[in-house]
N, C-alpha and C positions, 0 to 999 in steps of 0.2 A: 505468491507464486511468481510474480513475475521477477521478482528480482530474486527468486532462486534463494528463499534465506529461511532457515529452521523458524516457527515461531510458537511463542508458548503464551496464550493468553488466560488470562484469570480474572476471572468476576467474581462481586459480589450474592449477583443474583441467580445467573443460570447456570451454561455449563464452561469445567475449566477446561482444556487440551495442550496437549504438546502437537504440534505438527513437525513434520521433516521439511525438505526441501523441495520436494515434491506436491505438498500440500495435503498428505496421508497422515492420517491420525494415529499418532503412535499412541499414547494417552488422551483417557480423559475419565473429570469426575462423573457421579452416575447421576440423584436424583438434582431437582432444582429446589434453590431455596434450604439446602442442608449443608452443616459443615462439614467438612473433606477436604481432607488432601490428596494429592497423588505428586510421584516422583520417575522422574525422568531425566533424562541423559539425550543432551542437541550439541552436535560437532560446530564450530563455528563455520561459514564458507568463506571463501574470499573470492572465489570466480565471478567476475562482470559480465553478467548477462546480455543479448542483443538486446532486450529491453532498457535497458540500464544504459548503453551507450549512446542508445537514439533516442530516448527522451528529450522531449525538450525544459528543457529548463527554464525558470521564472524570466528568465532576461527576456528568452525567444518569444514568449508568450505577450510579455510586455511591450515588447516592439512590433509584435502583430496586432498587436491592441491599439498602440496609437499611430501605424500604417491605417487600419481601419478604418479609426478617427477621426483622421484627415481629411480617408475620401467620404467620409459621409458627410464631413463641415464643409468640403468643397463642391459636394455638388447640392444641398441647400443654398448656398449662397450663387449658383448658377443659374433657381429657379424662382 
């Protein structure tokens, strides 16, 4: 849901669904553990969500990691 994107997951074991964009279940299969199908129909999106722009990404996260790092190696060697 946060990034605002249809999804349709399928298992082997429990239950399948389609969801919208919303995170509303348009489909799904019934019992667990039985074979089934079911068929559905998901628009693609292209809209960039406020989630999606302000995420931080692997870099940001990585250099707050070793900002972190730093001050934790600098102030053991202070004490």
């Amino acid at each position: 849901m946060e990034q605002a994107r249809p999804l349709i997951r399928a298992t082997n074991t429990g239950v399948s669904a389609f969801f919208d964009s919303r995170g509303r279940i348009l489909g799904q299969s019934g019992e667990l553990f039985s074979a089934q199908s079911i068929r559905g129909r998901l628009a693609p999106e292209s809209e960039i969500t406020l989630y999606h722009r302000l995420h931080p990404g692997p870099e940001i996260c990585l250099a707050l990691l070793a900002l972190v790092s730093l001050f934790v190696c600098s102030r053991n060697k202070n004490t």
